[in-house]
N, C-alpha and C positions, 0 to 999 in steps of 0.2 A: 165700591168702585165698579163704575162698568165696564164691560168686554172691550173698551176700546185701549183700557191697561195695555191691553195684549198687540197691539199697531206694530209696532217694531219687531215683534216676533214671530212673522210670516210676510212670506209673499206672493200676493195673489193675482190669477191668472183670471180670464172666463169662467173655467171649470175646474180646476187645479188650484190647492194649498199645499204649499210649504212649512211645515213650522221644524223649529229644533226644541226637543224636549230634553228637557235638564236634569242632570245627578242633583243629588242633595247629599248632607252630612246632616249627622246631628251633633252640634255641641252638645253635652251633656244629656243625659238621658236616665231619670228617677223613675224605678217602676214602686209604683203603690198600692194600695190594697187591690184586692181582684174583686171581677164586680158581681153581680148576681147574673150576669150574663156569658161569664166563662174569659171576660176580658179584663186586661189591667187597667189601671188610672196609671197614665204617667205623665211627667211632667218633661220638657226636652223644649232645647231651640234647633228650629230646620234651618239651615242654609242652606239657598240654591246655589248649584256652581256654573259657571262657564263648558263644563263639559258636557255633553248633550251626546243624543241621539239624533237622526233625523226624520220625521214621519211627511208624506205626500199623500195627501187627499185630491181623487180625481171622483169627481160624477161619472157615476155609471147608471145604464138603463133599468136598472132593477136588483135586488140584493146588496151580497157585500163581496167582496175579492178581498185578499191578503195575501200578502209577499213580504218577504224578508230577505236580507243575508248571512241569518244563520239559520241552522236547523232546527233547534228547539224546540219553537217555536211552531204550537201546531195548528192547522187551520180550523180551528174548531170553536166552540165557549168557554174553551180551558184558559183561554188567548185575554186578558184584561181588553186588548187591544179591539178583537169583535162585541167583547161586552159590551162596552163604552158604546161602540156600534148601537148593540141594541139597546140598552135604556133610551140613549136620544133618540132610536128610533117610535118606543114607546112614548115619548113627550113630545115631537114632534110630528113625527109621523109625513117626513119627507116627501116629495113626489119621486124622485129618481133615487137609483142606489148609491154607493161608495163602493171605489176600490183602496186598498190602504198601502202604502209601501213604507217599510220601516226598514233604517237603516240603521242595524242596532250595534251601537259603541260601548253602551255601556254596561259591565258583566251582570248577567243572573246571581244573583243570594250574598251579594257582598254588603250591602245596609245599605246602598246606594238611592234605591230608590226607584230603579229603572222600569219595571212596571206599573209603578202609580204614577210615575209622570207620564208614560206612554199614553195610559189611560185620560191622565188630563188634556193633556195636550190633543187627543181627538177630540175631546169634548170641546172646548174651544175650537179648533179646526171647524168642525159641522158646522157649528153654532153660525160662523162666518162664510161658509160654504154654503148653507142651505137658509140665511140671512135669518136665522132663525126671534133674533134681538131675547137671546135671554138674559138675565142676568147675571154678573159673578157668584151671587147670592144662590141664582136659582142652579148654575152650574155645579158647585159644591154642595147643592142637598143634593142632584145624581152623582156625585162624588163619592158623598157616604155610601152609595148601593153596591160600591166599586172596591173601596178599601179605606180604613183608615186614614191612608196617608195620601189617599188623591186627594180630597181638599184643599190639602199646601198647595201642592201643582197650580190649579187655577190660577193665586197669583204669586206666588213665588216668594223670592227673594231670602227675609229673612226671617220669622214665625217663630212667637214663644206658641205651642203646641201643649195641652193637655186636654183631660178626658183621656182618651183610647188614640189621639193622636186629631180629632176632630175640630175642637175647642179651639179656635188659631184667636192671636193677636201679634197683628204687623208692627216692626222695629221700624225705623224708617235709612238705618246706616245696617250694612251689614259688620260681621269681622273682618277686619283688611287680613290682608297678606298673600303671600304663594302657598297655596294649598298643593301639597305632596302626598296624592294617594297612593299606599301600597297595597296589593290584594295577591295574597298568599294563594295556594293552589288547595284550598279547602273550602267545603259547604257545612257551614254553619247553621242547624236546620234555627227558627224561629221558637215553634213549639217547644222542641228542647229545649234553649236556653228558657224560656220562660217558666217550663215546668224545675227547671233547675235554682232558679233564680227565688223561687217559693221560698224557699227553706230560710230565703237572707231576709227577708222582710222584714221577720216581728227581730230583726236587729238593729235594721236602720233607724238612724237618729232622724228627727225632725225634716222635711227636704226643705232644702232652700228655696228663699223668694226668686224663685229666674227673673221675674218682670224687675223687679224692683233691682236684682245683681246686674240685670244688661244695661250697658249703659255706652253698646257701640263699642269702639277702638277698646274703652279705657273699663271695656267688662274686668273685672280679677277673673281670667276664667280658669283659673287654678281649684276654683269652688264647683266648674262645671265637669262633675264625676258620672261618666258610664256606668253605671249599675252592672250591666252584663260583664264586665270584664271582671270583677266578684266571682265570676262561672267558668267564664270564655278562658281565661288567661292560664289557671290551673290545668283545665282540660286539654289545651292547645299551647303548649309552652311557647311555641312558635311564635306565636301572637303576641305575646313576654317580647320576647327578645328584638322583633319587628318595634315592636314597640321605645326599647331603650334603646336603640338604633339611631331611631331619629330623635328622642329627645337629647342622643351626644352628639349631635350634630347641627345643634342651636336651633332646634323648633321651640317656638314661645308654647305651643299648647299641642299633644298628639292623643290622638283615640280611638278605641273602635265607634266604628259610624254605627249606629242601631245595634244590631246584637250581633256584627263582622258579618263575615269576613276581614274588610276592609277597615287597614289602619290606618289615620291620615295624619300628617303634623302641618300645624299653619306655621310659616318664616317668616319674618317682617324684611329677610333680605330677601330676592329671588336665588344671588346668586349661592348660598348657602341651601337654598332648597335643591338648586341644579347640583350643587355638590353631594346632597345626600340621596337625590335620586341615583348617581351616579356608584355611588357604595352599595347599592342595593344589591344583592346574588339577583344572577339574570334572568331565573325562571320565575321571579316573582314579576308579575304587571304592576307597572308605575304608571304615575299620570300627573302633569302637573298643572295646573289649573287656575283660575280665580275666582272669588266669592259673587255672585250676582246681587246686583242695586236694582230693587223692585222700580226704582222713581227713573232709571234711564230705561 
């Protein structure tokens, strides 16, 4: 699919883009043999949400500017954000520079996502900023230089994901419902849970077919199991408890997103999602959301 997937997703000025860059979850998430490269195979479906970020690309006369509003976030190559910057600048090799404003919603290290879609969503940006015509194809091979999980970004929506998170194939429904994310006041490192995660492997049974289990609305996703929570949940009881939280409070399906922070449960009501946001202790951040449809 070409770049013009992405039409509804900014708005463009002379020299100024707009876009909102999107959280994800994963349903399910099977980590598998580790490869000769220091990385897992795993198997997971992304969904994009409704909850976003928001990034502004302006031409500027040379180089790159970055701005934010939070501090984290440092002006540097540490930043996904100037990466993305330079690879496209390596493939294209623009005449004028970029300044970036990111208006960041979405939290650091919860399994959300918010770096790789940061990362995507400039890559598109440029792409149309600097009429560059590449394509989705060619945008997600500079996606892999970026991470894993920018590929999804490009087009979104809803992606069965294996390999290292690169290998995508698009669903064309996502899972309905009111998405209820909770994000605890903990940093979950990555490295850890996977160096933790080792010891469970040669226990797991056979993974399931996801392509073959998803099947839209009418997934069983009772069958779609977080692997890290095998790690997460013992170490972080917290996470436990967040967790049967919301599933007594009529979520059809609740989990950690990637390796957490963040717990989410999907409602088929809304207003039983409003109700369990509302039980939540109030030092935890809530967020209530919807699933994103790659086809609107």
């Amino acid at each position: 699919m070409g770049s013009s997937s992405h039409r509804n997703n900014y708005h463009s000025l002379k020299n100024t883009i707009s876009l909102k860059s999107h959280a994800k979850v994963n349903i399910g998430l099977r980590v598998l043999a580790q490869r000769s490269d220091g990385y897992h195979n795993i198997q997971t479906v992304f969904q994009e949400l409704g909850f976003h970020d928001t990034i502004t690309l302006t031409r500027i006369d040379s180089g790159y500017e970055f701005s934010s509003n939070v501090d984290w976030l440092k002006n540097d190559e540490s930043n996904l954000c100037i990466q993305a910057w330079s690879v496209f600048l390596k493939k294209v090799s623009p005449s004028t520079g970029v300044a970036i404003r990111l208006e960041k919603n979405i939290p650091a290290g919860g399994g959300l996502g918010g770096g790789s879609s940061n990362a995507a969503s400039i890559l598109i940006g440029l792409n149309q900023l600097f009429e560059a015509k590449l394509s989705n194809i060619e945008l997600m091979e500079l996606g892999k230089i970026l991470g894993a999980d920018v590929p999804f970004f490009i087009e979104g929506g809803t992606q069965l994901g294996e390999g290292i998170g690169e290998k995508l194939r698009a669903f064309l429904y996502p899972v309905s419902g009111t998405y209820l994310l909770v994000i605890p006041n903990l940093s979950i490192e990555t490295a850890w849970a996977y160096a933790q995660i080792k010891k469970h492997l040669e226990e797991q049974k056979v993974s399931h077919n996801f392509a073959h289990l998803f099947q839209g609305d009418e997934s069983p996703l009772e069958f779609f199991e977080n692997d890290f929570e095998l790690v997460v949940i013992p170490t972080y009881p917290e996470i436990g408890r967040i967790k049967a939280a919301i599933l007594g409070r009529g979520a059809k399906y609740v989990s950690l997103s990637g390796s957490g922070s963040t717990v989410y449960g999907i409602f088929d009501e809304e207003a039983n999602a409003l109700k369990a946001e509302s039980d939540m202790p109030s030092e935890y951040l809530t967020i209530l959301t919807s699933p994103k449809n790659r086809l609107l």
